[in-house]
C-alpha positions as CSV (number, residue, x, y, z in Angstrom):
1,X,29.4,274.6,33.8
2,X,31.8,272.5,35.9
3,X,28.6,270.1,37.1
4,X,27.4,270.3,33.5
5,X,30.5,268.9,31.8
6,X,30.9,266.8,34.4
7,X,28.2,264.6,33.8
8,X,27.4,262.8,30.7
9,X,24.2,260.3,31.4
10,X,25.0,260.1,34.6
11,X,28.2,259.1,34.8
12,X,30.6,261.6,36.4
13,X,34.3,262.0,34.3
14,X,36.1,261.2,37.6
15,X,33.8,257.8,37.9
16,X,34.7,257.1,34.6
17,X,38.5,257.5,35.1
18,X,38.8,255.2,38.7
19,X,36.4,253.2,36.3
20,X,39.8,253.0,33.9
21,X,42.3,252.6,36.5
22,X,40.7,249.4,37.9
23,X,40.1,247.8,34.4
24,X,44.2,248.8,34.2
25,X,44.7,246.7,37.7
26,X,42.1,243.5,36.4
27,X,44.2,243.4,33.4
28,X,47.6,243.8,35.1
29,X,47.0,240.9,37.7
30,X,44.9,238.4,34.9
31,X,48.4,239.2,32.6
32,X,50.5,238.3,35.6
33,X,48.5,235.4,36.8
34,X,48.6,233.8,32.9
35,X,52.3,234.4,33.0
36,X,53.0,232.2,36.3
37,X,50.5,229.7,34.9
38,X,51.7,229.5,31.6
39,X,55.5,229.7,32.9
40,X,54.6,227.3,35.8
41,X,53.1,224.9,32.9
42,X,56.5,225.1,30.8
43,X,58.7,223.9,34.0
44,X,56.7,221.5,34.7
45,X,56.7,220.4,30.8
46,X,60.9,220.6,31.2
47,X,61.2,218.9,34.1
48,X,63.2,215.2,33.1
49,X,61.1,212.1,33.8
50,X,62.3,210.2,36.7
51,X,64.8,207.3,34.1
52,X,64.1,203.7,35.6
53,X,67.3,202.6,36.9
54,X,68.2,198.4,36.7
55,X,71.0,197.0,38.2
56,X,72.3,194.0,36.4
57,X,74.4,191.3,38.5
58,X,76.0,188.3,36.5
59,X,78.2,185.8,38.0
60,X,80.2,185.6,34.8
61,X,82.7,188.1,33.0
62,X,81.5,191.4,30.4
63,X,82.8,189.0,27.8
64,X,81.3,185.9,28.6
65,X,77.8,187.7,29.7
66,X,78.0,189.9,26.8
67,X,75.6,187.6,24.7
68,X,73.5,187.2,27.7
69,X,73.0,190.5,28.2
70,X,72.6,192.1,24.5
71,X,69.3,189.5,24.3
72,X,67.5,191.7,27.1
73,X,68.7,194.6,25.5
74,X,67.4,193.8,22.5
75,X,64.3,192.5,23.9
76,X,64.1,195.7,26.2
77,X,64.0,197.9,22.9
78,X,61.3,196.0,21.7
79,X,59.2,196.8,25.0
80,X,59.6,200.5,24.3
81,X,63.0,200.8,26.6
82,X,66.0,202.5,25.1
83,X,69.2,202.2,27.3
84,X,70.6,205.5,28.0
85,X,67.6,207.3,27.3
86,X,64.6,205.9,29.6
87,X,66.0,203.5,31.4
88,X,69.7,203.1,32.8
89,X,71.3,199.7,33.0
90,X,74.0,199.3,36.2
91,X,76.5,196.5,35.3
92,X,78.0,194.5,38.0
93,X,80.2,191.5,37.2
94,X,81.3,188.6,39.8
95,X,83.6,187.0,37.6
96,X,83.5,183.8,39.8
97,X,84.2,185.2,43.1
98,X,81.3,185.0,45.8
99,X,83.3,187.2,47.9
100,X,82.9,189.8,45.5
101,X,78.8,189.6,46.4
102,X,78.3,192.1,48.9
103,X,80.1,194.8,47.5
104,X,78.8,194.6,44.4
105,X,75.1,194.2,45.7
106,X,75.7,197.1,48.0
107,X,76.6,199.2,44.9
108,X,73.7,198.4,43.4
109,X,71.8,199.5,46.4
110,X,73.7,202.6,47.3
111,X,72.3,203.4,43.2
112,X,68.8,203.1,44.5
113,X,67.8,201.0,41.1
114,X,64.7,200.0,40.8
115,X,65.4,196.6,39.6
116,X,68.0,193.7,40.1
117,X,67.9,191.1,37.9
118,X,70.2,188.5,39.0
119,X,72.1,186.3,36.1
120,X,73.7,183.2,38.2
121,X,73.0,180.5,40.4
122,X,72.0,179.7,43.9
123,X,74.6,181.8,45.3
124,X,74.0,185.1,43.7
125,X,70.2,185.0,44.0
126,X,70.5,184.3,47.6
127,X,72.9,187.3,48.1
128,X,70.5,189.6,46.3
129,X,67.7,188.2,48.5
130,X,70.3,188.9,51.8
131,X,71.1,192.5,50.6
132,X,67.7,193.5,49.8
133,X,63.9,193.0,50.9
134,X,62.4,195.7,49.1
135,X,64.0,195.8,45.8
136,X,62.5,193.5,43.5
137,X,64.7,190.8,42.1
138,X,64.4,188.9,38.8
139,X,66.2,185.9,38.7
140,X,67.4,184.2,35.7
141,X,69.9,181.3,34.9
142,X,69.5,179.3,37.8
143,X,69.0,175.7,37.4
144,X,67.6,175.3,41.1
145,X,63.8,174.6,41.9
146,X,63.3,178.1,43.2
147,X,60.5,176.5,46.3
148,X,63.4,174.1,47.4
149,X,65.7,176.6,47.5
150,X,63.7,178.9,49.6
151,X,63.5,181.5,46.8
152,X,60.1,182.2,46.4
153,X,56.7,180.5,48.1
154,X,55.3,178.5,45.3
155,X,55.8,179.2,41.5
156,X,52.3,180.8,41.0
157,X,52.6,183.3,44.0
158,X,56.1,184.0,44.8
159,X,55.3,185.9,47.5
160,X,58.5,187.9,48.3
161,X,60.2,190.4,46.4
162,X,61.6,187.6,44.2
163,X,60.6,186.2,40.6
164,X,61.4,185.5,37.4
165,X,62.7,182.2,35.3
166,X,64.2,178.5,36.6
167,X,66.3,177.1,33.6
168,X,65.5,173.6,35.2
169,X,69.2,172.2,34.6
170,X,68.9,169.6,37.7
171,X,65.5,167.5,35.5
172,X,67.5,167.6,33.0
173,X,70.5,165.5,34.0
174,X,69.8,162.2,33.0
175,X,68.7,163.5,30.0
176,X,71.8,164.8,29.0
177,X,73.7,161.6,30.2
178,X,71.0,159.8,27.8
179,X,71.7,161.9,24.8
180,X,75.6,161.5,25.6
181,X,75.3,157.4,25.4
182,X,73.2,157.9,21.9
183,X,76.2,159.9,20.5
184,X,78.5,157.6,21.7
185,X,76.8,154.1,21.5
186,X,80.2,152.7,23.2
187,X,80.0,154.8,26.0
188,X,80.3,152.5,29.9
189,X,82.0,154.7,32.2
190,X,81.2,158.2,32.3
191,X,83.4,160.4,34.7
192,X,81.0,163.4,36.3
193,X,83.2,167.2,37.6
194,X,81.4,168.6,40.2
195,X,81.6,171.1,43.0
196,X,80.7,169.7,46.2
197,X,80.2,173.3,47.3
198,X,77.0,173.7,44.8
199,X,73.8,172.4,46.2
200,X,72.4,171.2,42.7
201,X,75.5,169.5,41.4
202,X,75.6,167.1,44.6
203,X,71.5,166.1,44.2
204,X,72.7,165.2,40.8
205,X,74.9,162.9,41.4
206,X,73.2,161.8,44.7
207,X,70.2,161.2,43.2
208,X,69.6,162.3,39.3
209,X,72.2,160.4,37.9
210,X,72.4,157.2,39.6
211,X,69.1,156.7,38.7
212,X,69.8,157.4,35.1
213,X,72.5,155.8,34.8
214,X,71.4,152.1,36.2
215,X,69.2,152.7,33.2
216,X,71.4,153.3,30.7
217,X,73.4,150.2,31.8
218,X,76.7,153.1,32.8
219,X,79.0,153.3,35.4
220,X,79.4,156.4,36.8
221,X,82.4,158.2,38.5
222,X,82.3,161.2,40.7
223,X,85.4,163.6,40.8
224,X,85.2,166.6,43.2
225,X,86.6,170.2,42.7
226,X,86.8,172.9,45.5
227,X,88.9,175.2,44.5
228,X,90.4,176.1,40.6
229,X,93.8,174.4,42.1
230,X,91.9,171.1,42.5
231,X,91.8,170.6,38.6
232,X,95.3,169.4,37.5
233,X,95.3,166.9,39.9
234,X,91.6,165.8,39.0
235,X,92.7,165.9,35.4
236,X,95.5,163.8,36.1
237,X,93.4,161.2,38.3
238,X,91.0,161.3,35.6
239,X,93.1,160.4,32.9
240,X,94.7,157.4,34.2
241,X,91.0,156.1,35.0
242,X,90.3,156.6,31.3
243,X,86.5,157.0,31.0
244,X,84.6,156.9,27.9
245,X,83.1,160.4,28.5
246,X,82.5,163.3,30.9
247,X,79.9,165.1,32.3
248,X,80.3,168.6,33.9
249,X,78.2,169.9,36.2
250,X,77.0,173.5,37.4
251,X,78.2,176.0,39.4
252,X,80.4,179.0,39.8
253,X,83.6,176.7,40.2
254,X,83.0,174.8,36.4
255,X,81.9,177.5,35.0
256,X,84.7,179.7,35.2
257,X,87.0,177.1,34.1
258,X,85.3,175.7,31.2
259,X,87.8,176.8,28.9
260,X,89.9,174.3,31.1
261,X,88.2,171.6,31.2
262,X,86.9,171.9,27.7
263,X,90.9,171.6,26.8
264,X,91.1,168.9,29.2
265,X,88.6,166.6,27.3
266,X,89.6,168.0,24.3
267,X,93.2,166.7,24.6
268,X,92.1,163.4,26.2
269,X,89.6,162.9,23.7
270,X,87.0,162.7,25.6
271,X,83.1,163.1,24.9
272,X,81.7,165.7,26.8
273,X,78.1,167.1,28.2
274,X,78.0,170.2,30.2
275,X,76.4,173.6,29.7
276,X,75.9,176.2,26.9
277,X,79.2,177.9,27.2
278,X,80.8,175.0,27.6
279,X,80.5,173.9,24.4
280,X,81.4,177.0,22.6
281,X,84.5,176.8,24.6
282,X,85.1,172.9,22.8
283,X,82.8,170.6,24.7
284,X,80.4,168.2,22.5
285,X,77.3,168.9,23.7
286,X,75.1,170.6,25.7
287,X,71.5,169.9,25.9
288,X,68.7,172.1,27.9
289,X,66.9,175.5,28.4
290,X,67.1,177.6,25.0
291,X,69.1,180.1,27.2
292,X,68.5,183.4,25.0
293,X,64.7,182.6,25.0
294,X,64.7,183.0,28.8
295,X,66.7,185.6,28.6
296,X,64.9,187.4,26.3
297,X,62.3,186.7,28.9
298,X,63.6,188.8,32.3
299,X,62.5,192.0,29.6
300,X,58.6,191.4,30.4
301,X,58.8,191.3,34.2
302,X,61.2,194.1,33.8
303,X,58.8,196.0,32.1
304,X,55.8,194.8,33.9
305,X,57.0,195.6,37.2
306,X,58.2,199.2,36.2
307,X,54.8,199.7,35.3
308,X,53.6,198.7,39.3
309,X,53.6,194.9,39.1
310,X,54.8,193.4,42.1
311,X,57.1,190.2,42.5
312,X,54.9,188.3,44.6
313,X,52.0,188.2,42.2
314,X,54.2,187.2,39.1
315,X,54.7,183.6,38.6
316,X,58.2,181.9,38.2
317,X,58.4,180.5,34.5
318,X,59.7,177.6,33.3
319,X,61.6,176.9,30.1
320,X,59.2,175.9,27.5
321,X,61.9,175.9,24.6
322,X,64.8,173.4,24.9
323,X,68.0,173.0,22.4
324,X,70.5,170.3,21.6
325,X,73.9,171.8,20.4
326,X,76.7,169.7,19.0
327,X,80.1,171.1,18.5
328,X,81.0,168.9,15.6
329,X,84.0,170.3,15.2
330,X,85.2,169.0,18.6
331,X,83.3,165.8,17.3
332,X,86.2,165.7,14.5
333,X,89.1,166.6,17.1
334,X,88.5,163.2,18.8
335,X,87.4,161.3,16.0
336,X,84.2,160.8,16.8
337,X,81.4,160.0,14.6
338,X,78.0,161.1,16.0
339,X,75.3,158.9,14.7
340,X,73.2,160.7,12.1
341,X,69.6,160.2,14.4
342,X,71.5,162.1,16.8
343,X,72.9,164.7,14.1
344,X,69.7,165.2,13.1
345,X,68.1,166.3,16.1
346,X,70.2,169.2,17.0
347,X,68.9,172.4,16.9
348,X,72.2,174.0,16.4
349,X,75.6,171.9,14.9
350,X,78.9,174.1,15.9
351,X,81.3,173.1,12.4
């Protein structure tokens, strides 16, 4: 009976039962394995994207740089980057002091970004270059030729771990002494602020402006200023001379004390050329690179080097837009009339 019930076609009840158990054990251990898989695939799926970090260095203030700054921003979101979302932004400030430099670079570098884009001259780029030869650097602001400085090989192929835009300030010299002698058809002797300190300032009066000047039929007068305790007494030198106009030059040492010598000329009523800031801080006029476009700019080799770009192969740009700004309220301050041909070539007039 046993051996009867046993058997059913040939397939005995306890083969049918170790049949069962090991169909139980198959399904146990494909359950299990689809669990870790499935689980594995939803860590995996919560795990945070690595954020692109950037370190930001200007040689100006937060309030001064603020504009600056906001056009990448903006031009940033544009690309598809959100700050505080997928990428982070580290802000370091100089605030006109080199010696400030290394500590703020090695901040930078102690973050690990991934990105340093230097807003400043001569100075700051060459810091960044000094502090880091891996970290790729984007320059902007700088009025040097980038070759002559030693910042990158050639324009085309940089070659290093530097690149980004040359605001050309130095070609542009004797155009803005040009454009200061068409405002003010009077204008023979033009006093020129500089920092003997900054490389470009001293080729322009060396060299640039000389030549410009012979040409414009102007005498020109050099005043130097080392340190921010050198302006009173240059002020006061200045003012018993008596030009007919001024000309500021770059670097750290003017900029930071625009706000000086834009009252200086201001209350001496004196017609003035210098840089952008300079005159929203009461200077006449400032003629060169259209500085937001540029800007606006470092936000493409931002975003093309996150994606894998390197430096070396992206080529150093140029300004290709230019703007003439006349503060015309400064214009009325020292009872001047600027000639309507002028006038009318402004891109911008400050009322």
């Amino acid at each position: 009976m046993h051996n009867t019930f046993g058997t059913w076609f040939g397939v005995s009840v306890s083969d049918n039962r170790k049949s069962k158990i090991q169909n139980r054990k198959w399904s146990g251990i494909v359950a299990a394995v689809f669990a870790f898989v499935t689980c594995g695939g939803v860590a995996t799926a919560q795990q945070p994207k690595k954020v692109p970090r950037m370190g930001y260095l200007s040689s100006l203030d937060p309030a001064r740089e603020s504009s600056r700054a906001q056009a990448i921003r903006l031009a940033l979101r544009e690309l598809g980057y959100v700050e505080g979302q997928n990428i982070a932004i580290e802000y370091r400030y100089m605030e006109g002091k080199q010696d400030r430099l290394p500590e703020l670079l090695a901040e930078l570098v102690r973050h690990n970004v991934d990105i340093i884009v230097a807003a400043g001259g001569r100075t700051l780029v060459r810091a960044a270059m000094n502090a880091t030869k891996t970290i790729p650097i984007v320059m902007v602001g700088t009025g040097d030729d980038p070759v002559e400085a030693g910042f990158v090989d050639n324009l085309a192929r940089p070659g290093g771990n530097v690149t980004g835009l040359s605001i050309l300030s130095r070609e542009l010299g004797g155009r803005r002494l040009e454009l200061l002698k068409e405002a003010v058809p009077k204008l023979a002797r033009v006093a020129l602020l500089y920092d003997p300190a900054n490389p470009p300032s001293v080729h322009d009066v060396k060299e640039v402006l000389p030549v410009a000047a012979r040409a414009l039929q102007l005498t020109l007068e050099p005043w130097k200023v080392r340190t921010a305790d050198d302006f009173d007494r240059v002020f006061a030198s200045v003012g018993k001379q008596r030009p007919d106009g001024l000309q500021v030059l770059g670097g750290n040492l003017t900029v930071v004390n625009q706000k000086r010598i834009a009252g200086f000329a201001l209350k001496s009523r004196l017609p003035s050329t210098g840089n952008r800031e300079f005159v929203d801080a009461g200077g006449l006029m400032y003629y060169g690179a259209d500085l937001a476009d540029s800007y606006r700019r470092v936000a493409t080799y931002v975003d093309k080097i996150l994606k894998g770009a390197k430096p070396a192969d992206l080529p150093v740009e140029q300004p290709t837009k230019f703007e003439l700004i006349i503060n015309l309220k400064t214009a009325k301050q020292i009872d001047l009339t600027i000639p309507q041909r002028v006038l009318g070539r402004a891109d911008k007039v400050i009322r």
